[in-house]
NUKEMAR-608199 format. One record per residue (C-alpha): residue in three letters; residue number from 1; z, x, y. Coordinates in nm, 2 decimals. Example, Ala and Ser with C-alpha at 12.3 -4.5 7.8 and 13.67 -1.06 7.14 Angstrom:
BEGIN
("ALA", 1, (0.78, 1.23, -0.45))
("SER", 2, (0.71, 1.37, -0.11))
# end
This chain:
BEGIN
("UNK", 1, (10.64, 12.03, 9.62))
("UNK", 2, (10.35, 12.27, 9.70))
("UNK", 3, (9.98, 12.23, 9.62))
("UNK", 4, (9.81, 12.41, 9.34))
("UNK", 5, (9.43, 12.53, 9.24))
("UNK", 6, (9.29, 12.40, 8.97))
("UNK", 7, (9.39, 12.54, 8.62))
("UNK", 8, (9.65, 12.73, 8.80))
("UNK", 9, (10.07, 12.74, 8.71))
("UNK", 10, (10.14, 12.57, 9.06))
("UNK", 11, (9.91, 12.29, 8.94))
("UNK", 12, (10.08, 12.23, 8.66))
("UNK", 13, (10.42, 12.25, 8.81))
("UNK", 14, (10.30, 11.99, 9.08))
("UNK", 15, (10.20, 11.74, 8.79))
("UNK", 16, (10.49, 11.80, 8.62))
("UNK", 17, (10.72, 11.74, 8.91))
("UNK", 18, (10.52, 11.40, 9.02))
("UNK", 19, (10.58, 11.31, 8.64))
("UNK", 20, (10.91, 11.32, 8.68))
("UNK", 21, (10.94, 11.19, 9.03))
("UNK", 22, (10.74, 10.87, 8.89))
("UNK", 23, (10.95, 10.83, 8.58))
("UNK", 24, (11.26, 10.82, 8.80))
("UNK", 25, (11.10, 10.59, 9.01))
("UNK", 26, (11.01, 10.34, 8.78))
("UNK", 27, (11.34, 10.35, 8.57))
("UNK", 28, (11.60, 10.52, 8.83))
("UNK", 29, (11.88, 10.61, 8.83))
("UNK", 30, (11.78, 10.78, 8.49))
("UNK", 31, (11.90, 11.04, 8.26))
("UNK", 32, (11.72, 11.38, 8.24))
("UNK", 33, (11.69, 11.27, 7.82))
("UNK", 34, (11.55, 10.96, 7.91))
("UNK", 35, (11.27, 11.17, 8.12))
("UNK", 36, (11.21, 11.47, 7.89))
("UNK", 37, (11.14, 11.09, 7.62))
("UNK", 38, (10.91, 10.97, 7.85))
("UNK", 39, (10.71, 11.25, 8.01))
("UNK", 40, (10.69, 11.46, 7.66))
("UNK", 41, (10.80, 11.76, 7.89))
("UNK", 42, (11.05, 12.01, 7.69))
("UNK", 43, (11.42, 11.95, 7.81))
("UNK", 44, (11.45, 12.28, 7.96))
("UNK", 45, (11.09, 12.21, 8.17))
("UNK", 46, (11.27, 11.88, 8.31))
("UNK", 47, (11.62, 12.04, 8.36))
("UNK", 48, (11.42, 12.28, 8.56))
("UNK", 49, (11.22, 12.07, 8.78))
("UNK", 50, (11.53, 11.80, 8.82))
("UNK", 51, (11.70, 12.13, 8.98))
("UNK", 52, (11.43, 12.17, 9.18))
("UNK", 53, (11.35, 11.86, 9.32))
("UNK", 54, (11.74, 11.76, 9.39))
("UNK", 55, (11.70, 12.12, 9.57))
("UNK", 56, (11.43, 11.98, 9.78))
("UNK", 57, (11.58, 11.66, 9.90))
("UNK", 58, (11.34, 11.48, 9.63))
("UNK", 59, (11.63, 11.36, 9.41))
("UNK", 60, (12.02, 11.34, 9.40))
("UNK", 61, (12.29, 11.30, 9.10))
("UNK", 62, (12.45, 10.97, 9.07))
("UNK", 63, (12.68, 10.82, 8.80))
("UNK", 64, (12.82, 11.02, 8.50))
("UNK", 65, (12.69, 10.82, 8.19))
("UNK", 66, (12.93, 10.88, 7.88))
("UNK", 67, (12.81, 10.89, 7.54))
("UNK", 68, (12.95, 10.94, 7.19))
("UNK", 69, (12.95, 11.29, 7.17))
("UNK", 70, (12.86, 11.60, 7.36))
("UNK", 71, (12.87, 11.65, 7.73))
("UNK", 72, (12.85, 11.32, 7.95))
("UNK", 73, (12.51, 11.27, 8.16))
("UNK", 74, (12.46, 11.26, 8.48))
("UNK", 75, (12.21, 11.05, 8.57))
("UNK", 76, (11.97, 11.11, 8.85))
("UNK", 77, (11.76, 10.90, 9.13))
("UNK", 78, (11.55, 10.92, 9.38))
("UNK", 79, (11.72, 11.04, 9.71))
("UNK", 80, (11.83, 10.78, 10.03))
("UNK", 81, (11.88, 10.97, 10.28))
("UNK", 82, (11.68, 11.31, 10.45))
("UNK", 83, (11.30, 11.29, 10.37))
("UNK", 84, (11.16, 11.02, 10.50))
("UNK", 85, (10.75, 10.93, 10.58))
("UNK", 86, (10.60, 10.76, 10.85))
("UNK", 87, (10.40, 10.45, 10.85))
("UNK", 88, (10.17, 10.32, 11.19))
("UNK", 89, (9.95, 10.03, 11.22))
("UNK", 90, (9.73, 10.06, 11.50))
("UNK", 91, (9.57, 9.79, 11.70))
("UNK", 92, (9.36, 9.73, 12.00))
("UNK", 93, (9.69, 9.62, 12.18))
("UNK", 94, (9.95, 9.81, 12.01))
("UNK", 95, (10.09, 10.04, 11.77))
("UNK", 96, (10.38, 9.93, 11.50))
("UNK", 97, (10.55, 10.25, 11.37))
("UNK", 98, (10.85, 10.23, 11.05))
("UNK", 99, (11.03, 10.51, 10.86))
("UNK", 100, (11.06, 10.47, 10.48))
("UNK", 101, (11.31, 10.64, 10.23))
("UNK", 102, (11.18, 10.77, 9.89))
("UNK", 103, (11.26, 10.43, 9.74))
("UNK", 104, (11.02, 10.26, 10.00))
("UNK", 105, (11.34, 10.09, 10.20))
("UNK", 106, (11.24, 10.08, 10.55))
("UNK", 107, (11.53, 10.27, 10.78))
("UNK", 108, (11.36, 10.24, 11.13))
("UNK", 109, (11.11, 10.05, 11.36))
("UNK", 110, (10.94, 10.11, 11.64))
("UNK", 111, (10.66, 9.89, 11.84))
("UNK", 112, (10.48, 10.07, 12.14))
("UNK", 113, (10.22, 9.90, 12.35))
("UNK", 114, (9.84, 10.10, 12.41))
("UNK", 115, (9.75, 10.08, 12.75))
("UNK", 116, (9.38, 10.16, 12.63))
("UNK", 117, (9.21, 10.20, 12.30))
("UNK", 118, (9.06, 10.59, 12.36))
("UNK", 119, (9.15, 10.79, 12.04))
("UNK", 120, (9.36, 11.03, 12.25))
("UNK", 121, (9.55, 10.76, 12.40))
("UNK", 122, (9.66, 10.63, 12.08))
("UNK", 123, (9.71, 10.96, 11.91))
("UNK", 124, (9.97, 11.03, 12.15))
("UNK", 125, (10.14, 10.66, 12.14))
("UNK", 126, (10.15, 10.70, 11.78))
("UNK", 127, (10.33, 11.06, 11.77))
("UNK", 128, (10.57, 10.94, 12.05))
("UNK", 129, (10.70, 10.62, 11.83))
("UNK", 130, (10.68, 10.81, 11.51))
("UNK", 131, (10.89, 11.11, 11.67))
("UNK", 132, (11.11, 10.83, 11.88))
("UNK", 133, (11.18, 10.74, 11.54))
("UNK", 134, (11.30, 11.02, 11.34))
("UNK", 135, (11.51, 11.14, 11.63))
("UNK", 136, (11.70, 10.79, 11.60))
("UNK", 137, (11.75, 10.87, 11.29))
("UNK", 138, (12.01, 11.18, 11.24))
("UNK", 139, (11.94, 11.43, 10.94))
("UNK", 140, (11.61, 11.32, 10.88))
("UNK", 141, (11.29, 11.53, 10.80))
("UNK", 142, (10.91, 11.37, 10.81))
("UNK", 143, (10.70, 11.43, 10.54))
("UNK", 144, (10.37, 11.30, 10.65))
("UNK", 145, (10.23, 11.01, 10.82))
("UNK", 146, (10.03, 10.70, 10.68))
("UNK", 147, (9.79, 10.54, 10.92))
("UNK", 148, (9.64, 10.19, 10.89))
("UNK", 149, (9.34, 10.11, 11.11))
("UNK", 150, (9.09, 9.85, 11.11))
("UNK", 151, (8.77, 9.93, 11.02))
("UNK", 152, (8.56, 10.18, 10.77))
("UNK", 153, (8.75, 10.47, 10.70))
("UNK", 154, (8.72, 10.82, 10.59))
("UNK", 155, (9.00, 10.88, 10.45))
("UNK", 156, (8.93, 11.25, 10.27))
("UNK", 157, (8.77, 11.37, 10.62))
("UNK", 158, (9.03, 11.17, 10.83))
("UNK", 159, (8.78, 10.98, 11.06))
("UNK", 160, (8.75, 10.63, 11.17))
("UNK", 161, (8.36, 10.60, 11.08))
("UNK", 162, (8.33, 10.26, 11.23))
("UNK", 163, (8.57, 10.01, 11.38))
("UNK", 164, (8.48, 9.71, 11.57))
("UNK", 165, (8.82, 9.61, 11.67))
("UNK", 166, (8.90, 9.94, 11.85))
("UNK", 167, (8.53, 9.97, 11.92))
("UNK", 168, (8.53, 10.32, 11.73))
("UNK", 169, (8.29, 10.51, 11.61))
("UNK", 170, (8.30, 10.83, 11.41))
("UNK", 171, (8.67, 10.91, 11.54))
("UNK", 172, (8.85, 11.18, 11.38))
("UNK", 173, (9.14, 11.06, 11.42))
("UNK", 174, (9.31, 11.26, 11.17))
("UNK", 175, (9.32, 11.63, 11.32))
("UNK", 176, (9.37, 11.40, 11.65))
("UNK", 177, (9.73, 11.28, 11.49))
("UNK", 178, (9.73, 11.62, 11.29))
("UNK", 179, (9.76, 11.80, 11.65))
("UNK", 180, (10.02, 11.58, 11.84))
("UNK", 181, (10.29, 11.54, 11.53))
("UNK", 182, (10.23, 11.86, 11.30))
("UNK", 183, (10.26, 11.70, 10.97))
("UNK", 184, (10.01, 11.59, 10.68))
("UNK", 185, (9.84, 11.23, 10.74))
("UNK", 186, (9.65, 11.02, 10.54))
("UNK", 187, (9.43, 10.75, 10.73))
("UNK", 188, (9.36, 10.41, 10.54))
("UNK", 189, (9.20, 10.08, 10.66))
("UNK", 190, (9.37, 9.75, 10.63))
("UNK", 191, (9.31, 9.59, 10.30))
("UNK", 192, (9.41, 9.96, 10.17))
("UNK", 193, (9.73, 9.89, 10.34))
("UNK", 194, (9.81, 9.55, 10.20))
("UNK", 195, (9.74, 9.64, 9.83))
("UNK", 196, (9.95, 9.97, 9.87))
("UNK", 197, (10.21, 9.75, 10.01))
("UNK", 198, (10.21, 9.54, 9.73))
("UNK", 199, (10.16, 9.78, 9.42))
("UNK", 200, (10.39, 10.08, 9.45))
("UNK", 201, (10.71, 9.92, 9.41))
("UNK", 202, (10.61, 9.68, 9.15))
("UNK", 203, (10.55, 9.79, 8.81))
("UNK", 204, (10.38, 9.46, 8.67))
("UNK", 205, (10.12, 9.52, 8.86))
("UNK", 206, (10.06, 9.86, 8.70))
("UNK", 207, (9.79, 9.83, 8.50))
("UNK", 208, (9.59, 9.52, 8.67))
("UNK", 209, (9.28, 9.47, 8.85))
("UNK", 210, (9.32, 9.26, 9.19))
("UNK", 211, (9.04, 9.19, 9.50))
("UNK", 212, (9.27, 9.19, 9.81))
("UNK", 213, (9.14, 9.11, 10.12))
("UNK", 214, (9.29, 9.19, 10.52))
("UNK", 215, (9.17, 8.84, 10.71))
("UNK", 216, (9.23, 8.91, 11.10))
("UNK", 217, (9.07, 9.02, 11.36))
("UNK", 218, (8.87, 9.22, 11.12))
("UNK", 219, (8.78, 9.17, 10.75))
("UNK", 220, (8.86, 9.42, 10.47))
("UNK", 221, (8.83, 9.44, 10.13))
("UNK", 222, (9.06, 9.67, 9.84))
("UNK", 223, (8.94, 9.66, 9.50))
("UNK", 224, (9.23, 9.77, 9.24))
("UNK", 225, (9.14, 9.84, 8.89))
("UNK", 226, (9.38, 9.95, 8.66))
("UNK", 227, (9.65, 9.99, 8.94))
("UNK", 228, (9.50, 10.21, 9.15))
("UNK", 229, (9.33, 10.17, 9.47))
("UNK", 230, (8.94, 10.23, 9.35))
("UNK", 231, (8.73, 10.42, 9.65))
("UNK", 232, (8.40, 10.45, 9.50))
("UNK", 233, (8.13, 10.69, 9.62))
("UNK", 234, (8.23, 10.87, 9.95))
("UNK", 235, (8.52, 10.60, 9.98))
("UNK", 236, (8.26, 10.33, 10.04))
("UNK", 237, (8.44, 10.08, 9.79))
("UNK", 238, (8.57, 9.73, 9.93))
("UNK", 239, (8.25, 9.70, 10.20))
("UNK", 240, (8.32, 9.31, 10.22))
("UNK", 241, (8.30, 9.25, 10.60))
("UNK", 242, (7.96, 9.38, 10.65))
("UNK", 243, (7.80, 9.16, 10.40))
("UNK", 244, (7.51, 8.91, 10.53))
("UNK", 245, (7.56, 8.56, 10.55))
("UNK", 246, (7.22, 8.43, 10.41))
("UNK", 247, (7.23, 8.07, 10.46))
("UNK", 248, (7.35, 8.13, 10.86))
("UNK", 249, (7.18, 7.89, 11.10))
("UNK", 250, (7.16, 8.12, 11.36))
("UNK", 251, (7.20, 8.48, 11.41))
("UNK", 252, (7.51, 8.60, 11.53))
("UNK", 253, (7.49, 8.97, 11.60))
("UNK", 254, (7.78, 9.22, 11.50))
("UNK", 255, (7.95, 9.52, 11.63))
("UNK", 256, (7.78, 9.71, 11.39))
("UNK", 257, (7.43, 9.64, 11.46))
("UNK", 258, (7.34, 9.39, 11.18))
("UNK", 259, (7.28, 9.05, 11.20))
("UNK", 260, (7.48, 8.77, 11.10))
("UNK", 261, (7.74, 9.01, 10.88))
("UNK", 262, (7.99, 8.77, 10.76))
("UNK", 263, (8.24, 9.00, 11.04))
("UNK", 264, (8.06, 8.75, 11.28))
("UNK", 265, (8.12, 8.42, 11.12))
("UNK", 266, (8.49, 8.44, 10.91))
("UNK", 267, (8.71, 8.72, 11.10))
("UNK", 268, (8.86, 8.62, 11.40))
("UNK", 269, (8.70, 8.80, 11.62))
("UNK", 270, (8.38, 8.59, 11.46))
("UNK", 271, (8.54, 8.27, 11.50))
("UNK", 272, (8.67, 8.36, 11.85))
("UNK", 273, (8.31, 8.43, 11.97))
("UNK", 274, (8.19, 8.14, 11.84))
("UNK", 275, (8.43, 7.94, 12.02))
("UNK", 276, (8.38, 8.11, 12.35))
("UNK", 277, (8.00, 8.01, 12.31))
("UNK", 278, (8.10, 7.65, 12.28))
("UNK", 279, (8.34, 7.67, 12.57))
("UNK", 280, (8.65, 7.65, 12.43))
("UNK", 281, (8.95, 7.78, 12.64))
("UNK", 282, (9.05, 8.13, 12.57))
("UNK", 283, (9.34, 8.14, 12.30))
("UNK", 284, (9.34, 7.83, 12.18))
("UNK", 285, (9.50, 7.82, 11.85))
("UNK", 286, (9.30, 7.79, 11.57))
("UNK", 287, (9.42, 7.45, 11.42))
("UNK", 288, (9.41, 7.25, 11.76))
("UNK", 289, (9.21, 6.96, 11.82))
("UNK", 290, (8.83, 7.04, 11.89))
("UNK", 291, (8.80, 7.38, 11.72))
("UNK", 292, (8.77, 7.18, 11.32))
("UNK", 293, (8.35, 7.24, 11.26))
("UNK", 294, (8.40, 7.65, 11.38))
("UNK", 295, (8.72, 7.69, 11.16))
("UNK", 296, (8.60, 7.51, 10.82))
("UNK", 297, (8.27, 7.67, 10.87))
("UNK", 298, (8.41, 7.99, 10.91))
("UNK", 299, (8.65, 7.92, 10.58))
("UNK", 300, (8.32, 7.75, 10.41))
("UNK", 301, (8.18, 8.14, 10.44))
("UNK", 302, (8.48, 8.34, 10.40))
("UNK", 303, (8.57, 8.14, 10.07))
("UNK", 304, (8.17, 8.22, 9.90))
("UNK", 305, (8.19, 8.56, 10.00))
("UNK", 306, (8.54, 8.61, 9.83))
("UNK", 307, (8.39, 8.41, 9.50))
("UNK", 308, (8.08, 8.67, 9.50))
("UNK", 309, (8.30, 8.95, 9.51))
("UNK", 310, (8.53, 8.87, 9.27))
("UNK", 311, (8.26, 8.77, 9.03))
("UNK", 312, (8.15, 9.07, 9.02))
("UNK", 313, (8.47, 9.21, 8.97))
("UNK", 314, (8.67, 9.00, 8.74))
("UNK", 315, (8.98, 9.07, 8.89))
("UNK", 316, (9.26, 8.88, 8.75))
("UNK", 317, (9.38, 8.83, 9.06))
("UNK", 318, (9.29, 8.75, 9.44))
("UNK", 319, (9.53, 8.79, 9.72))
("UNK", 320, (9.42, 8.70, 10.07))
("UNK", 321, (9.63, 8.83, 10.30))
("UNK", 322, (9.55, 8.63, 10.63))
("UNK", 323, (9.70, 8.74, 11.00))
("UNK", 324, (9.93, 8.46, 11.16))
("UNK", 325, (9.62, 8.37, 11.42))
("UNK", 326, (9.40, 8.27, 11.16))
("UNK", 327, (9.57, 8.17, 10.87))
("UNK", 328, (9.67, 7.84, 10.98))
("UNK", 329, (9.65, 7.59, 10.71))
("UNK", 330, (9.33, 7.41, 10.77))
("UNK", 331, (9.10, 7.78, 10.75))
("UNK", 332, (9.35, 7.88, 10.46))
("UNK", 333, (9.26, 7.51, 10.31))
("UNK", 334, (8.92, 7.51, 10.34))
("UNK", 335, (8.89, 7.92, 10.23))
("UNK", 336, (9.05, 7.82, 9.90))
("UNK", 337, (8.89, 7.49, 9.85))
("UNK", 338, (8.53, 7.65, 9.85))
("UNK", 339, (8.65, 7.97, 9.65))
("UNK", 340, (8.73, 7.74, 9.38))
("UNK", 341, (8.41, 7.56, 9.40))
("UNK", 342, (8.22, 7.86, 9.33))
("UNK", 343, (8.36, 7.87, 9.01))
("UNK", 344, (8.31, 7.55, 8.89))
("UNK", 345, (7.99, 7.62, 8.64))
("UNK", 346, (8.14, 7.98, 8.54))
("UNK", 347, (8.21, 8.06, 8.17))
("UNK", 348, (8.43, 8.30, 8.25))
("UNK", 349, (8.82, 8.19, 8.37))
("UNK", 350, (8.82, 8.15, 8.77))
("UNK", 351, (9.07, 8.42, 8.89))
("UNK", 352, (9.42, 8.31, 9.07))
("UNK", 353, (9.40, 8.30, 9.45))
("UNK", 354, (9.69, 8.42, 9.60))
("UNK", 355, (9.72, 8.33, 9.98))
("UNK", 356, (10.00, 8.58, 10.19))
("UNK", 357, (10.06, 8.64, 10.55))
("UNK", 358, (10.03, 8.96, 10.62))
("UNK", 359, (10.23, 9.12, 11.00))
("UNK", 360, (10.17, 9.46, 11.16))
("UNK", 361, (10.52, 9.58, 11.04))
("UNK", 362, (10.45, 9.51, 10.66))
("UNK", 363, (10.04, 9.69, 10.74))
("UNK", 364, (10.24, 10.00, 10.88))
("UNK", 365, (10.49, 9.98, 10.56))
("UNK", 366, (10.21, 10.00, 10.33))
("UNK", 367, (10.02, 10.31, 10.55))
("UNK", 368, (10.36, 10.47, 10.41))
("UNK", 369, (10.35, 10.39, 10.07))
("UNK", 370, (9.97, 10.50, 10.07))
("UNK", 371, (10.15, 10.85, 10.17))
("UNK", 372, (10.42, 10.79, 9.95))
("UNK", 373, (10.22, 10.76, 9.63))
("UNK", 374, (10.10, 11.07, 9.65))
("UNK", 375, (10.46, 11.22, 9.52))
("UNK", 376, (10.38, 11.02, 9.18))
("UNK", 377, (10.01, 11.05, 9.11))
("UNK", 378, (9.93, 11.25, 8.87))
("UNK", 379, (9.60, 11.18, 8.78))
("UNK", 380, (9.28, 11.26, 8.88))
("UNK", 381, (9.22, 10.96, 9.16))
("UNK", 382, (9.48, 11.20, 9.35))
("UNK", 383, (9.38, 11.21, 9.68))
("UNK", 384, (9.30, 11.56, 9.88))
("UNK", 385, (9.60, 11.58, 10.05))
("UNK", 386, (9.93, 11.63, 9.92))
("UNK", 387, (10.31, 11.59, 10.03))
("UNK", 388, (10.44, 11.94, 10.08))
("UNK", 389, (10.76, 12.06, 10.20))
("UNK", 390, (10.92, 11.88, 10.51))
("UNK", 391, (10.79, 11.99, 10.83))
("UNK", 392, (10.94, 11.81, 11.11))
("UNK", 393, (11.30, 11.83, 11.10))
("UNK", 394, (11.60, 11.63, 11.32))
# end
C-alpha cells in the first residue's frame, strides 16, 4: 500500500484497498463477490486489488467455496504469517515490546528493563526489543511501530509534549525511534492504547460512543464517538488528568505546574505522594491497613471527575481501565460508588461503568492496533501517517 495526494489515482487506490482490507477483516475468510456486495467496488476493481494485496503479503487464498454453477470461489483472508507490526509500552522502569499478525494475534514478546528515563536511552531499548523480536521470528517483515507513553501526546508531530511519569517534556520522540528502527511509528498515550485495544477487533463496538480512562501512575482519558478514537483540536481531546479539583483542602502541586490537578489527588503517583507526606512506608500496597482515608479520598475524586466527563459526553459506556497497583478493590469500590452517585438527580440514563485491569503487555498490544488501524481507515479521521510497504525485513 503506498500513500497518495489528494484527488489523485494513488488516493483512490489506497481507499479502495483499505476497503477491502476492512471488509475482509470484519467478515474473513470472504469471497471476492461477497466484497465487490459490500464495498460497491466493480468486480474487476476488487479482483484487482485482491491480486494486489495477496501480492503484498496483505492477504492469502484459503478454502475453495463451491456453488451451484460456474467456477468454485476461492475465498480470501487476511494473511498469518510475514507482515507483522510492532507494539511498545514505555515506562519509567521498563519497556514491554509484542509482535502482532494482520489479525491482531500476538506472535512474540519481549520485556527490557531502562536503566534511565533520557529519551535516547529508551529510544534505543525500544529498537533493541523491537528488533530482538522480529529476528526471533523467521520470515517476518515490520511494518511500523505503535508506541504507548504516558502523558500528552502529539501524535501528528510525534512528540511527548508533556509527561510527568517519564518527567518529559516536549520529546520528539518519534524521529528519535524513526532514527534507531527505520520504519513508520505512530506515538499514542495510554488511554489511546486501551480503547484501540479494545475496538479493532470487535465489531459491536463499531458505531458506539465510550469515555475510557488509563488509571496508574498517570491518568488518561479516550473519548470514542462513533467508533473512532476522537482527537479534537491539535489532538487535545481526552485532557482528564489535568483537571482542577475545586473542593481540595489543600493544594497539592503537580508536575505540570498547576495546582491541585486531579493527577495529584487520584493517579498513583497522587496517592503515593500523599502517603509519603503522612509517613507511610514506601510501597505499601494500596488496600493495607492505615492507607483507607488517602485511597477512598482519592476514589471519592477520581469517581466525580469520571461523572463530569461523561456527562458531558453521553457515552453509552465507561470503561476504567485501572493498573494492578491501584485498582485494588476498595479504590475500585469507592470510584464506582461515587460515579453512580453523581447521577442520582440526572434525567438522562447514567451510563454503564465498566471496571478492567489493564497490564503493560495488553497497553503495548493496543500501540499495535493504533498502527494496525491504519490499513482499514478509510475515512477522513485517517491519521497522517500511513502503512506502506514493509521495510525491515528478517
Amino acid at each position: 500500500m503506498s500513500r497518495g495526494r489528494a484527488g489523485s489515482k494513488a488516493l483512490i487506490r489506497e481507499i479502495n484497498e483499505a476497503l477491502v482490507l476492512d471488509v475482509v477483516r470484519g467478515q474473513g475468510p470472504v469471497s471476492r463477490a461477497e466484497i465487490t456486495a459490500r464495498t460497491g467496488l466493480s468486480a474487476a476493481t476488487v479482483t484487482g486489488i485482491t491480486g494486489s494485496l495477496i501480492g503484498g503479503g496483505y492477504l492469502v487464498e484459503t478454502d475453495v467455496v463451491r456453488g451451484t454453477g460456474g467456477r468454485p470461489a476461492r475465498l480470501v483472508d487476511l494473511a498469518q504469517d510475514g507482515l507483522v507490526i510492532a507494539g511498545v509500552h514505555v515506562s519509567a522502569t521498563e519497556v514491554v515490546a509484542v509482535l502482532v499478525g494482520l489479525r491482531g494475534d500476538v506472535v512474540r514478546t519481549r520485556r527490557a528493563q531502562l536503566r534511565s528515563t533520557e529519551p535516547e536511552v529508551v529510544a534505543r531499548a525500544s529498537a533493541r526489543a523491537v528488533s530482538a523480536l522480529v529476528e526471533s521470528h523467521p520470515g517476518s517483515s515490520l511494518m511500523g511501530v505503535g508506541v504507548a507513553v504516558s502523558g500528552v501526546v502529539d501524535q501528528a508531530g510525534g512528540q511527548v509534549r508533556h509527561s510527568g511519569a517519564m518527567g518529559w517534556q516536549d520529546v520528539p520522540l518519534g524521529d528519535l525511534l524513526a532514527q534507531e528502527i527505520g520504519t513508520p511509528i505512530l506515538l499514542d498515550n495510554y488511554a489511546n492504547a486501551v480503547a484501540m485495544d479494545l475496538l479493532l477487533f470487535d465489531d459491536t463496538l463499531a458505531r458506539s460512543d465510550l469515555l475510557v480512562l488509563s488509571i496508574g501512575v498517570s491518568l488518561g482519558a479516550s473519548v470514542v464517538l462513533g467508533g473512532k478514537v476522537h482527537r479534537g483540536f491539535s489532538g487535545s481531546a481526552g485532557g482528564f488528568a489535568h483537571s482542577q479539583v475545586s473542593d481540595a483542602p489543600a493544594k497539592r502541586q503537580c508536575h505540570c505546574g498547576a495546582d491541585s490537578c486531579l493527577e495529584t489527588w487520584s493517579s498513583l503517583w497522587g496517592v503515593r505522594g500523599e502517603l509519603d507526606r503522612q509517613g507511610t512506608a514506601e510501597g505499601t500496597p494500596l488496600d493495607a491497613p492505615g492507607t483507607e482515608a488517602v485511597v477512598l479520598d482519592a476514589a471519592r475524586h477520581l469517581g466525580v471527575a469520571i461523572a463530569n466527563s461523561s456527562k458531558l459526553i453521553g457515552p453509552e459506556r465507561v470503561v476504567v481501565a485501572y493498573s494492578p497497583e491501584i485498582g485494588v478493590p476498595p479504590f475500585v469500590e469507592q470510584t464506582q460508588a461515587s460515579f453512580i452517585e453523581q447521577y442520582a438527580h440526572e434525567n438522562s440514563s447514567r451510563p454503564e461503568l465498566q471496571p478492567a485491569t489493564v497490564e503493560p503487555m495488553s497497553l503495548a498490544r493496543g500501540a499495535a492496533y493504533g498502527l494496525l488501524a491504519q490499513l482499514f481507515a478509510t475515512d477522513s479521521d485517517r491519521q497522517p501517517l500511513r502503512i506502506g510497504q514493509p521495510e525491515m525485513a528478517r
